[in-house]
C-alpha positions in Angstrom: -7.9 -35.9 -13.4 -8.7 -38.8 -11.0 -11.0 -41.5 -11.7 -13.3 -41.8 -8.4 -14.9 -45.2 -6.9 -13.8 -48.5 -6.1 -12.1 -50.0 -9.3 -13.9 -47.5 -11.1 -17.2 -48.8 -10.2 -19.5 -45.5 -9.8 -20.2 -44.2 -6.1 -23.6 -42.5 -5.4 -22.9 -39.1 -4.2 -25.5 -36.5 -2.3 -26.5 -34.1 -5.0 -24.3 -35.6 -8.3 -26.9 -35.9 -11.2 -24.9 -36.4 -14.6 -26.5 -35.1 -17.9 -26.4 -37.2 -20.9 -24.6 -35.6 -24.1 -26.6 -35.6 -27.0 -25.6 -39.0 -29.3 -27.2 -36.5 -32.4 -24.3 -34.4 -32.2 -22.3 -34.4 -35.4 -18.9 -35.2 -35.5 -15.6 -32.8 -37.0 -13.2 -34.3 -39.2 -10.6 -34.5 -36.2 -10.0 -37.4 -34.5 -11.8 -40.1 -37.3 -9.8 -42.5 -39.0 -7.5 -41.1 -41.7 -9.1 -41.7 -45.8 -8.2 -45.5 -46.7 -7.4 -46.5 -43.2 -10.3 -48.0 -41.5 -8.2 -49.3 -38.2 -6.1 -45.8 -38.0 -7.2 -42.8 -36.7 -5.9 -39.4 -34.4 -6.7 -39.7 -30.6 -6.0 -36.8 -27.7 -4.9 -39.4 -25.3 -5.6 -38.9 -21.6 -3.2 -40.6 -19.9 -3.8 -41.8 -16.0 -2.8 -44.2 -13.2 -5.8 -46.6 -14.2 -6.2 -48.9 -17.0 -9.2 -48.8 -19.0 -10.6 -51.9 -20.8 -13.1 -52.2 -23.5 -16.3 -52.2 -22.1 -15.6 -50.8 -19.1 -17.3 -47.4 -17.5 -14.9 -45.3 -15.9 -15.7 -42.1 -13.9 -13.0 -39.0 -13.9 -12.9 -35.8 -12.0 -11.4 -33.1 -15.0 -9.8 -29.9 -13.3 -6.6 -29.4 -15.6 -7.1 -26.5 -18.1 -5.8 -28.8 -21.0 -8.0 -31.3 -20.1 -11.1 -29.4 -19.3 -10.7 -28.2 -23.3 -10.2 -31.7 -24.4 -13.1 -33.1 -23.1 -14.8 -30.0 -24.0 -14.0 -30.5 -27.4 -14.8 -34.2 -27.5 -18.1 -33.3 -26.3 -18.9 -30.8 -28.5 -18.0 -33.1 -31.4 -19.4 -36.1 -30.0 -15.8 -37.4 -30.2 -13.5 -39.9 -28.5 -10.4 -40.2 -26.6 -8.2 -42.6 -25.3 -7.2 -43.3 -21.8 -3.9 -45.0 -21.8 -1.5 -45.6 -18.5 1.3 -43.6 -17.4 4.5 -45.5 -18.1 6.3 -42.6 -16.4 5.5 -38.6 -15.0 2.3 -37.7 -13.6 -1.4 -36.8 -14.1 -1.1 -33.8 -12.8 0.9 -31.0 -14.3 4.0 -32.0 -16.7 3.8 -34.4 -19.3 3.4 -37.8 -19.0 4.6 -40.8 -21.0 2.3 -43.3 -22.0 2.2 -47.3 -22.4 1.9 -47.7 -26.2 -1.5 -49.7 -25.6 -4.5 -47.8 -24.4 -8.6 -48.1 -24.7 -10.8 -45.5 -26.9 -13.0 -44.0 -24.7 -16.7 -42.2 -25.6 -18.5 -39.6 -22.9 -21.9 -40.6 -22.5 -22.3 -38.6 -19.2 -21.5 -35.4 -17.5 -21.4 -33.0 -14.6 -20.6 -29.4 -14.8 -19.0 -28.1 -11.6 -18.2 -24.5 -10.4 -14.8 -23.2 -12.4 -15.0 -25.4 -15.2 -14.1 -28.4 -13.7 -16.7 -31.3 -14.3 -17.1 -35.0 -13.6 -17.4 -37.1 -17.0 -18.2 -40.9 -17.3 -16.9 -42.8 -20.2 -17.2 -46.3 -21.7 -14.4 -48.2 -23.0 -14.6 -49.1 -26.4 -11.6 -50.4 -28.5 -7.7 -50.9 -27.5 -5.2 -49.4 -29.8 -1.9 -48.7 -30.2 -0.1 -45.5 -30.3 1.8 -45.1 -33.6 3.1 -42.0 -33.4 3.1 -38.6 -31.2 1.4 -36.0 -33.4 1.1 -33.2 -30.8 1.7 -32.5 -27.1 0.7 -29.1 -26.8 -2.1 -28.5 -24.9 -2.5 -32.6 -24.8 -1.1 -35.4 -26.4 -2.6 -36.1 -29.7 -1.9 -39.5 -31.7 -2.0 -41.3 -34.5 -3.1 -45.0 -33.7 -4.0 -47.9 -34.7 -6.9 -49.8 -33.9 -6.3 -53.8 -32.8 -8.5 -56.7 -33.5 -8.4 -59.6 -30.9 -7.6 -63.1 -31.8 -10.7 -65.4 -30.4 -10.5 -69.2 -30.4 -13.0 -71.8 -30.5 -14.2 -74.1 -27.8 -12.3 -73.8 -24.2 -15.8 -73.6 -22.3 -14.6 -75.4 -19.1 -11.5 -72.2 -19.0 -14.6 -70.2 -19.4 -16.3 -71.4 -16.9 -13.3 -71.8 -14.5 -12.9 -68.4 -14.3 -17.1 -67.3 -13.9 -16.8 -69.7 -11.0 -13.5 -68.1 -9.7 -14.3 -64.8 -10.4 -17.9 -64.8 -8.8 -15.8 -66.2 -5.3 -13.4 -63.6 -5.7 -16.3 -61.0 -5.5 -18.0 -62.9 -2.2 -15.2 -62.6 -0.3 -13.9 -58.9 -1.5 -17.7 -58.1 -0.6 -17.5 -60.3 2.8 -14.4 -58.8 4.1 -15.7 -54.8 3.0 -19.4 -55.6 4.6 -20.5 -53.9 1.9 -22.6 -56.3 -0.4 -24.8 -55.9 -3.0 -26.6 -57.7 -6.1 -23.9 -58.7 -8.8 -24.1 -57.8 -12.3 -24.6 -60.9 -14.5 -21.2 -61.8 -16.4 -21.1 -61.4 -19.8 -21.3 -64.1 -21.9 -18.7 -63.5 -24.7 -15.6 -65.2 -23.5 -13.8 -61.5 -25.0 -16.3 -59.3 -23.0 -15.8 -61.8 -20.0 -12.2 -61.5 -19.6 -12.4 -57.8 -20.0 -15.0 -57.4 -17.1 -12.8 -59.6 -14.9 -9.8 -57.7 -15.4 -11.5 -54.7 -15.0 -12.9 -55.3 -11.9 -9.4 -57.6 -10.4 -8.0 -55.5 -7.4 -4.8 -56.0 -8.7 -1.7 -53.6 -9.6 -1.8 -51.5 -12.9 1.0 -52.7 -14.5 -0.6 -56.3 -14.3 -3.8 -54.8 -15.8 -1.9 -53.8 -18.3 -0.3 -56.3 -19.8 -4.1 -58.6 -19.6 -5.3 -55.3 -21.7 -2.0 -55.9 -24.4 -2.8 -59.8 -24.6 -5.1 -60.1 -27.8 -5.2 -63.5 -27.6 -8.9 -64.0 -25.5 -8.0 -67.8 -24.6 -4.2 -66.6 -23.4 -6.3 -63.3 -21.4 -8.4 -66.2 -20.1 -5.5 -68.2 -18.8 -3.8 -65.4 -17.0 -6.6 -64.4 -15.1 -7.9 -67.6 -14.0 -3.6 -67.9 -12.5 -4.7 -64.8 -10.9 -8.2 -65.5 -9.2 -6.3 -68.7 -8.1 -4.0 -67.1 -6.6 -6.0 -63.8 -5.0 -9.1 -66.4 -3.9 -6.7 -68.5 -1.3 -5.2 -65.4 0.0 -9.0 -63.8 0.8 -10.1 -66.7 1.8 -7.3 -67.2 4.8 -7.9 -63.7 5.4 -11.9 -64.5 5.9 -10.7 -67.1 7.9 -8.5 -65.1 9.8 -10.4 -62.4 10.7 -13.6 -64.7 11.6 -11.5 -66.6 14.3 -10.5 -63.1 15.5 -14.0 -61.7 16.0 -16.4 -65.0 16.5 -13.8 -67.6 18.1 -13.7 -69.9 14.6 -17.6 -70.5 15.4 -18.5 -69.3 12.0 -17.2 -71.1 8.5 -17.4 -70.0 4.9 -20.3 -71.1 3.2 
């Protein structure tokens, strides 16, 4: 069960077409939050070496038996899941034990392939925490609870610190790659904002992590402007560096 594509960014391949599950599908009484508690409900978790964030679209390849039947049920319930990351064990094979914060997750897209296996796309909806281990036989199943953020007023020049940061970042990750192409326009919720940038940051999951636990947006905004001010210098003396190396330092950023 790996996600595939560049920082879960969906990559054309000859011959994929994914079918959209039917949004009329009625839902089962599993999985929906529990009678009197709006912000609780039971998950199957999916845990993996990728962090998901709200908002985000992330592609999986689904080949494990116990998985092929959760996603298969989620489907045929129109049902969620959550992706959370491995704290410790593996995807593959034994259990694995999860950070306590994850992201609910919805399939709006998929691919059968030949054995069962299939390719699923997913969009990130909510974080959550994990309350308590209901089940781990065939998968994980949890009770969670569903967290608000905390948004603060003003802050407009942290907002647009990291826009400005963040679209530089991008240039250079796209200069270096040769690979370029039209960005997506940033959202302009400062929440949604600092969950596309952390998304997209080529940065280690454990750091991901802890921006996807920080429910304060202006604190989330902090951190990852600290990041892009640290990851933009290092790209651009690698630019730099690899200019001179090809071109003789006749070229110069724009």
């Amino acid at each position: 069960m790996t996600p595939w594509g560049p920082w879960g960014f969906i990559t054309s391949r000859p011959g994929t077409t994914f079918t959209s599950w039917p949004a009329t599908w009625p839902r089962a009484a599993s999985y929906w939050p529990f009678p009197g508690r709006s912000n609780a409900m039971e998950l199957p978790l999916f845990p993996l070496n990728t962090v998901l964030f709200p908002g985000a679209i992330i592609p999986i390849h689904v080949f494990e038996h116990r998985y092929r039947l959760m996603v298969g049920r989620c489907l045929e319930e129109n049902g969620s899941f959550g992706v959370t990351l491995i704290k410790a064990g593996r995807e593959v094979g034994g259990p694995a034990i999860p950070y306590q914060v994850g992201t609910t997750a919805r399939i709006y897209k998929f691919q059968p392939l030949e054995d069962g296996r299939m390719n699923i796309l997913a969009r990130g909806e909510k974080r959550f925490r994990i309350q308590d281990i209901r089940s781990y036989d065939p998968y994980l199943v949890a009770e969670v609870e569903l967290l608000e953020e905390e948004e603060e007023d003003g802050a407009p020049e942290l907002v647009e610190a990291v826009e400005a940061l963040f679209q530089r970042y991008v240039y250079l990750i796209q200069a270096m790659s040769g690979q370029w192409s039209r960005p997506r326009p940033l959202p302009s919720n400062p929440s949604a904002l600092a969950d596309a940038v952390a998304h997209q940051l080529a940065i280690e999951a454990r750091r991901k992590q802890v921006l996807l636990e920080t429910l304060l947006v202006k604190r989330r905004l902090e951190m990852e402007r600290e990041l892009l001010q640290e990851l933009v210098p290092a790209l651009e003396r690698q630019f730099r560096a690899r200019i001179r190396q090809r071109w003789g330092g006749f070229w110069a950023l724009n």
